[in-house]
Each structure stands twice: as C-alpha cells, then as structure tokens.
N, C-alpha and C positions, 0 to 999 in steps of 0.2 A: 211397319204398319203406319198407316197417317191418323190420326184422329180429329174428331171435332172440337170446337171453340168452345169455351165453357165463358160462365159469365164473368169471374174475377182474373180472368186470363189480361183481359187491358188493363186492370188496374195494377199488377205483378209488373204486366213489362213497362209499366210506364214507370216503376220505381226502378227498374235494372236499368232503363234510358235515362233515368237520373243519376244514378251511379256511374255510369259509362262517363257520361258529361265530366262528371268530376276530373276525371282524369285528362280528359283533353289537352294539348301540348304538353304532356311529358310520356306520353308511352310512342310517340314517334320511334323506328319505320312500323312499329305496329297500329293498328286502330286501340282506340279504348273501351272496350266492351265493357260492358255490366253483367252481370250473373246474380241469381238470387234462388235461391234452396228453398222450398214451400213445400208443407205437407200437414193436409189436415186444416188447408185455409191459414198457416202460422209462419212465418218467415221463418227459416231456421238458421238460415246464416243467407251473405252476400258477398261479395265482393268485385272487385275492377282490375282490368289489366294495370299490371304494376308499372313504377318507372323503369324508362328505357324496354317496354313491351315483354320482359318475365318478371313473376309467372302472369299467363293465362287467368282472366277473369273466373274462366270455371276451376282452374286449379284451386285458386284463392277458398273460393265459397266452398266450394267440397272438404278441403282441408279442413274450414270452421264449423262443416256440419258434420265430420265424423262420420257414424258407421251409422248417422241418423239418417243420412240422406237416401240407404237404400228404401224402393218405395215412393218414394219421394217426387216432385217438377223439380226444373228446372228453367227457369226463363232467362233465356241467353239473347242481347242484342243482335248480334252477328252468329252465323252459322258455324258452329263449333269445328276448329280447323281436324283435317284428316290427313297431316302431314308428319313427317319426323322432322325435327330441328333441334335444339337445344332443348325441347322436352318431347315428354311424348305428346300423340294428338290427345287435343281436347275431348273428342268425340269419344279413343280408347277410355280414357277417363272415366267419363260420366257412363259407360256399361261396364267398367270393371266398379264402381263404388254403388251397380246397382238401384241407380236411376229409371223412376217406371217411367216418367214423361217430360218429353222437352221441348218445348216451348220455344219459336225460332222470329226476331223477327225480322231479319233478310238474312236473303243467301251472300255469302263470302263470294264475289268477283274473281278472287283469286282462282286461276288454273289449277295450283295445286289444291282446292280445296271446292267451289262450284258446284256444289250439290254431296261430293264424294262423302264428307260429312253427318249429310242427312243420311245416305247412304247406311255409312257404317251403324248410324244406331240404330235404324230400321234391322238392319239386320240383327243387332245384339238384342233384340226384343222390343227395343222402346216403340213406346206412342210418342208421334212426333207432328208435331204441330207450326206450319208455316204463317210468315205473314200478318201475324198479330204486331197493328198498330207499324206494319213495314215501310211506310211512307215518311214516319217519323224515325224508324231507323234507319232509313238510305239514309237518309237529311245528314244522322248523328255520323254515319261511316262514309261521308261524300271524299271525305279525304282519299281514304283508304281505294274508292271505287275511282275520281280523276286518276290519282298514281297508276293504279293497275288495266286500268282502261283506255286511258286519255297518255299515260307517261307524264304527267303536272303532279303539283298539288292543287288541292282546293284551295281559291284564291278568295279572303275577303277584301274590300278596299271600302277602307275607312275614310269617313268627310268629314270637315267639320267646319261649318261654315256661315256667313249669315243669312237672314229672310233671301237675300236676293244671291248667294249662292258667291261670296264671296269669303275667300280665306283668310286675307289680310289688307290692309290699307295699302293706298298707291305709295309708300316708302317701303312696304315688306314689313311693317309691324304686324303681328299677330298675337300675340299676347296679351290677355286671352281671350280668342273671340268666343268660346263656351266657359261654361261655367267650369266651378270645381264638380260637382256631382258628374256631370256629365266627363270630365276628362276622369274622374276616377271611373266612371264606366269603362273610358279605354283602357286602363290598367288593368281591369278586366278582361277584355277582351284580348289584350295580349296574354295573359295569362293561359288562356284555351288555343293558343297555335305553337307550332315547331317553330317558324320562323317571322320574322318580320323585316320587309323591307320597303327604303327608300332610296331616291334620286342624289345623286351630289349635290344638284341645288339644297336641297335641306341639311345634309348633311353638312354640307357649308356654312349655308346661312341660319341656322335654328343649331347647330352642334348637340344634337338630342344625344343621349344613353341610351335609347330606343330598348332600358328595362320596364320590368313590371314591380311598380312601388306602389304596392297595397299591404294596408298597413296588416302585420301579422302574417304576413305572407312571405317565405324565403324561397329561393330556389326554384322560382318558377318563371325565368327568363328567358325570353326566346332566342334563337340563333338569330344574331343582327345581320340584314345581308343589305348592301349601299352596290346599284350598278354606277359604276363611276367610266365611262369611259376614258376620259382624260385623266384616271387617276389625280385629282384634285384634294382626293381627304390629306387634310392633315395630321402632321405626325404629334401635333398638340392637340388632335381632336380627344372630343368624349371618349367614340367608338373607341382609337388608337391607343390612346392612354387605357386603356381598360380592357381589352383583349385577350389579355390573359385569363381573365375573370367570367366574361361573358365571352362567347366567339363573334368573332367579325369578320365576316365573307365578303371580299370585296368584286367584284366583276368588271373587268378594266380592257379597254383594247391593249391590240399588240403592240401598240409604238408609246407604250408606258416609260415613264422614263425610267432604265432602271436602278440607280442611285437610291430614286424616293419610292422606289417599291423595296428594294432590298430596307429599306427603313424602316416601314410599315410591319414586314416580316418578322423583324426585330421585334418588333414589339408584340408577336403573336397576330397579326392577321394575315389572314388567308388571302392571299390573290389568285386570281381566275382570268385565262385570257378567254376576252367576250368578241365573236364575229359578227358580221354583220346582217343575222340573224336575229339577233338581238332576245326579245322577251323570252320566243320561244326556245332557246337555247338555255337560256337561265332556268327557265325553269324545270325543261330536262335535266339537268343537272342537280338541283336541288333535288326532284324526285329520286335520283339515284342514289343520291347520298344518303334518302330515306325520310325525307321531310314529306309532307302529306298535307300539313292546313299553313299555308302562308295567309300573315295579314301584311297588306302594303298599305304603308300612312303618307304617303309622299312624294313628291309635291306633285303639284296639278300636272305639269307634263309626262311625269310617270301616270298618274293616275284616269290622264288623259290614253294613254299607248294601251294600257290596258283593256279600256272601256272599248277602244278601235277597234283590238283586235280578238276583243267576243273570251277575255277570258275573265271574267268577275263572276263569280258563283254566288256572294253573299256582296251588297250592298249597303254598309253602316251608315245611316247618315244622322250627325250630332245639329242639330238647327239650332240658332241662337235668336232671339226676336229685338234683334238689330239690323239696321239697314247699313252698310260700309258705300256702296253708289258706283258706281260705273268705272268709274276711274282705280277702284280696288281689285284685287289679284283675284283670281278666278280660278273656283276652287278644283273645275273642270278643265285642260287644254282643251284648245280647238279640235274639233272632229272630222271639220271636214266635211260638213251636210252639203248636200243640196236642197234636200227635202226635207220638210217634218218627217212625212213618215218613212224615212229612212233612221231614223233615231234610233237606237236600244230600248226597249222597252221593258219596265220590270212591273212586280205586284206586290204588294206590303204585305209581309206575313206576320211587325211585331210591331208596336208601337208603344213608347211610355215618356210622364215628362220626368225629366231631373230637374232641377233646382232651376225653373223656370224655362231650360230649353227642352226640344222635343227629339228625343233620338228613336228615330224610323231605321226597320230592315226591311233591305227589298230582296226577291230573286230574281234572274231574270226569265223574261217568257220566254217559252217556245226552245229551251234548250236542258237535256235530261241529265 
C-alpha cells in the first residue's frame, strides 16, 4: 500500500540524511544510509550503515529500538535492499520487527534491489512512502548510483587557488596559497570519500600523505590512488614509505620499469597496468574494487583530463583573495576551447568563508 506525506515526514528524513552523511567514506562498496525508528512523533532509536557497509542502517536502528519499533516509521535514506548477502534483506527486516511505515527517500539503482524493496513491504502490510526530500538523497547516494549506473565512482575535484585561478607561483611554490581553515576543510572532505587521487607531478613535487588529519579524528583515511604512467613515485616517497598503513594504488603503463616496481611492491603498494585509455579505465576499476566517492586533489593536468572528459560530479573550490599573475601555475590545464560557450558549465549549490578565503561547491549542468 503507498501512503501519503505527513507534515514531520521532511524533518525525520532530513535527520536520517544527516546520519547517513556521517558515515560517508568508510561504508564503501556499500552506500551510507541513515535510518531512524519514530513513533508517536519521538525518535526511538537510529542508526547508519556500519564500516566496511555491515550491518545495514536499518539493522542498526531496529536492533536499538527493540520490540518498540512494532507499530512504529521508519525513515530510511535509500530503499531498503531486497536481496540476500551476508545478512538478510533489510526490507525482510523491518516486516518481520513489525514496522507500520516506511518512509523512502530514493529508490536503490541497484538490479538487485530497484523497486523489489518497496515491493516486499507493501506486501508485508506496510505504508510506504516515496520520495520524501529524494533530490537530496540521490545527491547523498550519487556514489552508489555512478558505480551502478555509469560503472565510475562519483568523482569530486577539489581547487584550491588564487583570485585569479592560480595554484602556485611561477617556481611551483604553493605553500600555502589557503588558509589553515580552509585546508582543514579539505581534511574534511577527505574524510567523506573511499579514495582520493593524484597526478605523479604532485606526488613528486608536493610528496603529500594524501591522509585525513583532523584533529580527534582516526581511521578515516582514504585509499590513496597516484596515476603514474612512467612509474616515477619514489620508493622514499610519503605514499611508499607508508603503504602499509594506509593503501597506495598506483596506476602505471606497461613499460614500467620492473626493478622499481617490484620495489614499491615491497613496500606494500599496489601497481596497476594503465592502457591507453586512460581516466576512464581507472576509474572502472576502482568501481570494481568497490570504491564509489573519489576526491581528486591534483594537479592541474589531471584536474584538467577530468574537467575534458565531463567526469566531475562535485566541484570544491577553496578561493584565497590573493592575486599570484599570469606567470603562476594554473590551477586548471588547458582545455582545449575554441569557444566560450563550449566551456563546462556548473551552478553553486554551497557557499561559505573560512578564515578569510571563500570555499564554493558547484555541480555541473545539464548532466544527471
């Protein structure tokens, strides 16, 4: 049975899409859903898909609200899966602990799941309710939807640069053209994806950790991934020395040398032969592996191939209100225009300052 929108139904699922959030980059190859148990207008319990995607958000919350929850909503971000895996479906679930209504707000992409879901609780009795506040949870499960859809992850690419769109001085200094607010922003933002990657120019010339170091914060590292064709990382790099600890995915052509790849091995990092396919090869591959939200920080010529080839889903940009001049690195590689309006074109969906600089999100248009 479908039922109707009640009026505290957006304010429920905008707390389970806050809960969901939480969990972003570490419940990779699953999404992170939110769930929350309400009866009587009271929360009774919540919870989010766990690390490494078990348990299930509704497992979680069911478990905390006991034999309360018969009777009871439930507001579930994503459409409660109707498959068997390593647990039972979420959907069996919430009509065996006797759940009067659920609350959805998008449907699961996924084949095995794609309505079958809503399906099963209709039939176990429940009121079930679509599409509450759905626009903001595609947004929350875009990962989940490129992977299953597209075969990618959801791709952000982070900037960070001056008034005039430059990254570093005409020597390659960079340090630091944002502030400290704003780069603890990006330690945030790494903190909400499966992977992150850059170019061997950065990982050369910058030798980043490419972790997340916020303070009070462990174990929320993304998988570091550097396309290196020429296999150039060194074996006294950040990434290499530390591999063990955090993973390092390297993507290298075939005529690597292999001495200095067998050395890298050594040390715990992954190599990957990369064809001449390039972006879109990589990123098939990370989706298989089960990665879902990439953030790429680097450098312009990656950041450039990206923007070319129409995969950027979320657009970071850190602005500092300094001017570097013409003669400085450019935080964008060339594109290739002929025309303005051939350009990419995006729309600001978040805006705020940090510590005097301005860090903008765009999406971009005309692409779902």
């Amino acid at each position: 049975m479908t039922g109707g929108v009640l009026p505290d139904d957006a304010r429920f699922m905008r707390a389970a899409l806050a809960l969901g959030k939480d969990g972003q980059g570490q419940t990779w190859p699953n999404p992170s859903v939110g769930c929350l148990i309400v009866k009587g207008g009271r929360v009774l319990a919540g919870g989010r898909t766990q690390r490494g995607g078990r348990p299930h958000a509704e497992t979680v919350a069911l478990e905390a609200a006991g034999k309360a929850a018969r009777g009871a909503t439930a507001y579930v971000t994503l459409e409660p899966c109707a498959h068997w895996g390593r647990t039972p479906p979420c959907a069996k679930a919430l009509v065996e602990a006797g759940v009067a209504r659920v609350v959805v707000g998008c449907v699961d992409p996924d084949p095995r799941v794609d309505g079958r879901g809503l399906a099963w609780l209709e039939e176990g009795g429940i009121e079930v309710v679509t599409g509450v506040l759905e626009e903001r949870a595609q947004a929350a499960h875009l990962g989940l939807r490129r992977r299953v859809l597209d075969g990618r992850p959801m791709v952000t690419l982070k900037l960070a640069q001056s008034l005039d769109g430059r990254l570093a001085a005409r020597t390659g200094h960079s340090q630091w053209v944002t502030g400290a607010a704003a780069r603890l922003e990006a330690h945030r933002l790494r903190a909400t994806h499966d992977a992150i990657m850059v170019g061997s120019g950065t990982a050369l010339h910058d030798d980043p950790r490419l972790t997340c170091r916020l303070p009070g914060v462990l174990g929320r590292d993304p998988v570091r991934v550097v396309v290196d064709r020429r296999l150039r990382l060194p074996v006294t790099s950040a990434l290499a020395r530390t591999a063990r600890e955090v993973p390092v995915w390297v993507y290298t052509g075939g005529d690597a040398d292999p001495g200095h790849l067998e050395a890298l091995r050594a040390l715990g990092v992954e190599a990957f032969p990369l064809d001449d396919t390039g972006l879109v090869t990589v990123l098939g591959r990370l989706a298989a592996r089960g990665v879902t939200r990439l953030l790429v920080e680097g450098g312009s010529v990656l950041a450039g191939a990206f923007v070319r080839q129409g995969l950027v889903d979320r657009l970071h940009v850190a602005v500092a209100p300094t001017l570097i001049g013409g003669d400085g690195l450019p935080a964008l590689a060339a594109l290739g225009l002929d025309r303005v309006s051939d350009a990419p074109r995006f729309r600001l969906v978040d805006e705020k300052g940090l510590g005097g600089d301005a860090v903008r999100v765009y999406e971009p248009i005309g692409r779902g």
